[in-house]
C-alpha positions in Angstrom: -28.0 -22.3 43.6 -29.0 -23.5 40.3 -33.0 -23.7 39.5 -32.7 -27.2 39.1 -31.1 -27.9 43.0 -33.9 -25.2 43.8 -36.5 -26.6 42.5 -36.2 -30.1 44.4 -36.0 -28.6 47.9 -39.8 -26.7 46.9 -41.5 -29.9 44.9 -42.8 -30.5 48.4 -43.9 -28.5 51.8 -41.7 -31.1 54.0 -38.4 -30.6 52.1 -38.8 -26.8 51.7 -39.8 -26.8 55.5 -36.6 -28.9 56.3 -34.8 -26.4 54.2 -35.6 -23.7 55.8 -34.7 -24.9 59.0 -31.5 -26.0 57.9 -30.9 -22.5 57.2 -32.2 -21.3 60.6 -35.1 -19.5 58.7 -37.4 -21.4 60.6 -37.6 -22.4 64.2 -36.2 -26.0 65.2 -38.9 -28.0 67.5 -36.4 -28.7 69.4 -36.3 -24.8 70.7 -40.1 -24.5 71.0 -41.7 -24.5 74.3 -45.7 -23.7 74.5 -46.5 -19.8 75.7 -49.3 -21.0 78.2 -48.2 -24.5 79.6 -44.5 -24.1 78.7 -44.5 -27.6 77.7 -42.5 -29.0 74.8 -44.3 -28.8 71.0 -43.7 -31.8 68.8 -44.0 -31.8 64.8 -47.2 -32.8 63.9 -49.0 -33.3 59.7 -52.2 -31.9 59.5 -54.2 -32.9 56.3 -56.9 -30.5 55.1 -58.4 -30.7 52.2 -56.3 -32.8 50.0 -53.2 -31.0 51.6 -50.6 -31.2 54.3 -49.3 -28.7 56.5 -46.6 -29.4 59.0 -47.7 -27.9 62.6 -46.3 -27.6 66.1 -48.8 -29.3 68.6 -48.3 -29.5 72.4 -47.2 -32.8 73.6 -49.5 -32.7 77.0 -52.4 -34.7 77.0 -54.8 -31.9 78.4 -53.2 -29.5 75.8 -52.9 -30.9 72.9 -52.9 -27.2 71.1 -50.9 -26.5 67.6 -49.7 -23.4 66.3 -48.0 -23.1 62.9 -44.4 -23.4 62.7 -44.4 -19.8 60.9 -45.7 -18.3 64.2 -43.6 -15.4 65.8 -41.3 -15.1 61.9 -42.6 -11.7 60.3 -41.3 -12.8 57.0 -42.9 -16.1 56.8 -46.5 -15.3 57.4 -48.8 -12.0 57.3 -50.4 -11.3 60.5 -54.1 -9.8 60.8 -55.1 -6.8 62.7 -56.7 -9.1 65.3 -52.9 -10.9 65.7 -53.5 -14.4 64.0 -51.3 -15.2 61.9 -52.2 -15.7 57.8 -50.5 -16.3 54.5 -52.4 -18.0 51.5 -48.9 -19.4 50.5 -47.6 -22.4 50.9 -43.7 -22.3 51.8 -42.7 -23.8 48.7 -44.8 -20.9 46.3 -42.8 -18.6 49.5 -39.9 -19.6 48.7 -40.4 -19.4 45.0 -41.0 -15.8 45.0 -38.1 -15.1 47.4 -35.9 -17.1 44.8 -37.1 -15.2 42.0 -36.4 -11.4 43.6 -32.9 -13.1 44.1 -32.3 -13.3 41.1 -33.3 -9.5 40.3 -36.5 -10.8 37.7 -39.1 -7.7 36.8 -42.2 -8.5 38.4 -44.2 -8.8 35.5 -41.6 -11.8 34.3 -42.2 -13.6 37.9 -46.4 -12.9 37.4 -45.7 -15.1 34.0 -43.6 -17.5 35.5 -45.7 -18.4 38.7 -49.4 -17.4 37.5 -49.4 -15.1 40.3 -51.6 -12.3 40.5 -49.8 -9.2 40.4 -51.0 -8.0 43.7 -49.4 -10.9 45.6 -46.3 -10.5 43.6 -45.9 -6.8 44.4 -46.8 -7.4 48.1 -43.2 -9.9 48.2 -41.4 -8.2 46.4 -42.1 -5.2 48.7 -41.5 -7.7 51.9 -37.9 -9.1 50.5 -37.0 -5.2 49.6 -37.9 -4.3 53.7 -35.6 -7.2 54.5 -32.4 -5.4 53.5 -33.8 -2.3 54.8 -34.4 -3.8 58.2 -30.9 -5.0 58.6 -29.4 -1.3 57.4 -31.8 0.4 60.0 -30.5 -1.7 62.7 -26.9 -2.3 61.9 -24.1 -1.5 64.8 -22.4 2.1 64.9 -18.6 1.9 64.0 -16.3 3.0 66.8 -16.7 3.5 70.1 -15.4 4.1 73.5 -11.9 3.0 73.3 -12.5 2.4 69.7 -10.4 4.4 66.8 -12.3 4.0 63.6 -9.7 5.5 60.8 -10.9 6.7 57.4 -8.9 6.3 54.5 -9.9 9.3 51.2 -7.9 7.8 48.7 -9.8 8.1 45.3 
């Protein structure tokens, strides 16, 4: 993906939401039922502080809770030792990061080109490097019952 297609999907939190849900990154709201009431979550723009965040809130009257649409995605959000879910992020400066370690940039060239502190830098670049890992750890065994896995040693 070029910088320039990149950089439209993140100018906003909606279109690098959409994105990401386009990509399966992200749950679909159409998938999400509430843990308590197990009644269906609809979208749902919250506007705090001159900014917008794009929440799931329950659609029963007597409910009415929300819950952020990174709940339950370790990658998305940090969680704290009490279990609530926190990232000082948005999804667009998320997904900048991610697109940056992509591309295999030093960190100290991605501090410069965000004006992110190093310490937030290093902690994403450690959590894309676990991604990889993650996958390797859990990856199926070759072979088999009934299964003849044949090794080839030509150099």
């Amino acid at each position: 993906m070029l910088a320039k297609e990149f950089y439209t999907i993140i100018q906003n939190e909606e279109s690098a939401t959409n994105f990401l849900i386009s990509k399966k990154l992200l749950v679909n709201v159409e998938n999400v039922l509430r843990d308590k009431c197990s009644s269906e979550m609809k979208y749902y723009i919250k506007k705090e502080r001159g900014k917008e965040r794009k929440l799931l809130r329950c659609k029963r009257k007597v409910c009415q809770t929300t819950q952020s649409i990174r709940k339950n995605n370790r990658f998305w959000t940090y969680l704290y030792k009490n279990g609530r879910n926190y990232s000082g992020l948005s999804i667009g400066a998320q997904l900048e990061l991610v697109y940056y370690w992509c591309q295999d940039l030093k960190q100290s060239a991605i501090i410069t080109l965000t004006g992110r502190s190093a310490h937030t830098v290093c902690d994403w670049m450690n959590l894309c490097r676990d991604v990889p890992v993650r996958i390797f750890e859990n990856r199926n065994k070759l072979g088999g019952p009934g299964i003849v896995i044949q090794v080839d040693e030509c150099l």
